[in-house]
N, C-alpha and C positions, 0 to 999 in steps of 0.2 A: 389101502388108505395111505399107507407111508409111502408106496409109492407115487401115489398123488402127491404128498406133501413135500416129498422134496424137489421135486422139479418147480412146484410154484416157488419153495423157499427161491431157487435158481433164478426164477426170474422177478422176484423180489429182486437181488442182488443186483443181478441183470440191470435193472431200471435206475436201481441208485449208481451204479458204476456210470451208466448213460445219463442219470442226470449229475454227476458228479463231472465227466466227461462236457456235460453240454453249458457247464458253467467256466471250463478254464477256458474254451475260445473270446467268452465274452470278458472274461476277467484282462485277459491279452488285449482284447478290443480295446477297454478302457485304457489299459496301461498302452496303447500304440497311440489313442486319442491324447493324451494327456501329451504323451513325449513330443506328436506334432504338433500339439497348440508352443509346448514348452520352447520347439526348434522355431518353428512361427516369430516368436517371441524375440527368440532369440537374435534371430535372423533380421528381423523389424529394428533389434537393439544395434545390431553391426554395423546395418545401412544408415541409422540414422548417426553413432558416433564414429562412421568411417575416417580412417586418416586422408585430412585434408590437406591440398596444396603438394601433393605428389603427382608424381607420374608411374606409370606402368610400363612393364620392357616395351609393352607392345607400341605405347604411346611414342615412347621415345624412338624405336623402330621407324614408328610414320612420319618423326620428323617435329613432333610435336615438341615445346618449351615453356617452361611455367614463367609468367612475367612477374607473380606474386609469390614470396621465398616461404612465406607463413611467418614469418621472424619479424623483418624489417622493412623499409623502403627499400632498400637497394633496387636499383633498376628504375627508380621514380623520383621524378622533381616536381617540385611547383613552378604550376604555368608563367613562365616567363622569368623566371626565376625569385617570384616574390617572396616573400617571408610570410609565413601561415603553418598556423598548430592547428590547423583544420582535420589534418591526417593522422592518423598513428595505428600501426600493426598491433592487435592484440586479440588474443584468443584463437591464431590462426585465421584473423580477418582483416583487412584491411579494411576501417572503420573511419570513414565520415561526421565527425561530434556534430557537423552543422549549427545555425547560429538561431539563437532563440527570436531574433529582432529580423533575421532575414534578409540583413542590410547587404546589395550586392559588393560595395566595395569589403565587405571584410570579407566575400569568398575567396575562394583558394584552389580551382580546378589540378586535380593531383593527372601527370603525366608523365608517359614513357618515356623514357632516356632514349629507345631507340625508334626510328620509323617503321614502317612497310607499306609498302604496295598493293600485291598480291597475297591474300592471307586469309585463314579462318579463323578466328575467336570466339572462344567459349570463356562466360562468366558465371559466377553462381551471385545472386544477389538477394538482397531481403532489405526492404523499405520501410523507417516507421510511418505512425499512422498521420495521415494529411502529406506524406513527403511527396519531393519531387524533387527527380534527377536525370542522369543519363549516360551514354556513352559514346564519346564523340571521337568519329575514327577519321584518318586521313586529314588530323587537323596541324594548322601551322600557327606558331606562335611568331608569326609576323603581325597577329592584331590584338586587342588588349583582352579577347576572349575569343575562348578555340572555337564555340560555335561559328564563328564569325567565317571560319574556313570547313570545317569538318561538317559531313552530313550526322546526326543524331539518331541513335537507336533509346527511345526516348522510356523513362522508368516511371512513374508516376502513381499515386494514388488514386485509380479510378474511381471508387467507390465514393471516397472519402475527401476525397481535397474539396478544399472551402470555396473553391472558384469554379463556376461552369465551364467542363470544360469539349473543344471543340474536337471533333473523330482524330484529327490529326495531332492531337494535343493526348492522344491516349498512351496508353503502354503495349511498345513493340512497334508502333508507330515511326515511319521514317518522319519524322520530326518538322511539321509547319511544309512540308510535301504531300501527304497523304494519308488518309486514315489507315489503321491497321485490316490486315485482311481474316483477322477471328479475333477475338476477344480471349486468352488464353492466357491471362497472370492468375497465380493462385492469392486468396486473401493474405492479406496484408498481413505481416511477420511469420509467414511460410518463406521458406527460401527457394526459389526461381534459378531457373538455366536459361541466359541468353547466349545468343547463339549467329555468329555476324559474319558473313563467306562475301570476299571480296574478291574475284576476278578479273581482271581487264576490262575494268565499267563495269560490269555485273554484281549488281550484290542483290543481299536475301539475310534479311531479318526472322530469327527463326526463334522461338518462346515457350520452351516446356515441348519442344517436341514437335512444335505446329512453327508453320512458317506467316509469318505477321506484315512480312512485307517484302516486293523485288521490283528493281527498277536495273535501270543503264542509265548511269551518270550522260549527258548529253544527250541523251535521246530525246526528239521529239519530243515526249510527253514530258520528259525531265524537265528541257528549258523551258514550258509553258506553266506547270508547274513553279518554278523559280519566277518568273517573270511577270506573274501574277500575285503572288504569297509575300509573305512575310520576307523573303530572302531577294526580290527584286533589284535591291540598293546596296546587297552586299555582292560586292565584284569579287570576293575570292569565294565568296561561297562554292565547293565542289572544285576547283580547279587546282587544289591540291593532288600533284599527281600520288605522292609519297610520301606521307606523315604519320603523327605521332598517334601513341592511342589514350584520349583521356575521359578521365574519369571526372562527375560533373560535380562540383560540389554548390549546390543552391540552396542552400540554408538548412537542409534537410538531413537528418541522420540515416546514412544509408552503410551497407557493410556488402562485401567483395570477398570471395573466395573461390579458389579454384580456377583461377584467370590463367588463361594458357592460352597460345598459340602456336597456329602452324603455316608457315611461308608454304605459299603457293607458287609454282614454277611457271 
């Protein structure tokens, strides 16, 4: 009998060492779960307070330039050289107050000091609710508004704006040319990446990743386009070969960050 009893005692032991053994795997479980919700977390916290209005070696490598300092205007004027407290850098954004009455003479379209051509730009933007805005590239301030020359990569409150409005009246939309080719803004006070590739006539409207819109300036479809729409009667419309890149300000509070570009050869 003691010999029976102690081999069982053994595997008494036996079973508590194995269930002592089969609770630290799971103990580890939890502590590995917890640490990657915790990195999750974390990680979620970094992308979202990322520092903005820099560049990376890589970026600077490919040639890329930041148009907006995080600081200041430097590098921007108002269109045509008005007088307007429409702008002001703050928080790392270049912030649009917009005008509560919406009146077009007290706008104040904020513009690059320099031109381009050939180029890619990228914008981070965020819209309040009911706004409307945009970004008008290859514009000249030889008329008393840049749309009047520049094509429009158009910003708007789809959901929300107080007016019905028409496909080419949306966001990402080549502006009173064309409706958008997907629907792709996030709700209203999320912040958006647009995204505008100019080559040699060729451009492409691109919004969170998706591309919203591509034409050739002059093309066929272009000048039918043009010569039917809203843009018929403006003679510079598009024939800017080399201009400025502005920013829209129509009464609406809108904010910019992360504006860069890159000249294309």
């Amino acid at each position: 009998m003691r010999k029976l009893f102690v081999p069982a005692l053994s595997v008494l032991t036996a079973v508590a060492m194995a269930c002592g053994n089969a609770s630290t795997p799971e103990s580890k479980t939890d502590s590995t779960t917890v640490s990657a919700d915790t990195t999750a977390a974390a990680t979620t916290l970094t992308a979202d307070t990322a520092p903005a209005n820099v560049l990376t070696d890589a970026e600077k490598a490919d040639g890329w330039k930041l148009l907006f300092n995080g600081q200041n205007l430097d590098g921007w004027h108002i269109y045509k050289g008005k007088t307007s407290n429409s702008w002001v850098a703050e928080n790392g954004t270049l912030h649009c107050l917009g005008s509560e009455k919406d009146k077009s003479d007290k706008r104040a379209d904020l513009t690059s000091d320099s031109t381009y051509d050939n180029f890619e730009l990228q914008a981070d933007w965020k819209l309040a609710p009911k706004g409307n805005s945009g970004i008008i590239y290859l514009a000249s301030e030889e008329f008393d508004a840049a749309y009047k020359s520049g094509p429009e990569y158009q910003l708007i409150d789809d959901e929300n704006f107080p007016e019905k409005l028409e496909g080419w009246q949306k966001t990402g939309a080549n502006y009173a040319m064309g409706d958008p080719l997907v629907a792709a803004a996030k709700p209203i006070g999320e912040w958006n990446q647009a995204r505008i590739i100019v080559n040699k006539g060729h451009v492409e409207h691109w919004l969170n990743g998706q591309k919203t819109a591509e034409y050739t300036i002059g093309s066929p479809e272009w000048k039918k386009a043009k010569e039917t729409g809203k843009w018929k009667d403006a003679k510079g419309y598009g024939a800017t070969k080399k201009g400025h890149i502005d920013l829209q300000d129509h009464g609406s509070e809108i904010w910019f960050k992360n504006v860069k570009i890159k000249e294309l050869k």
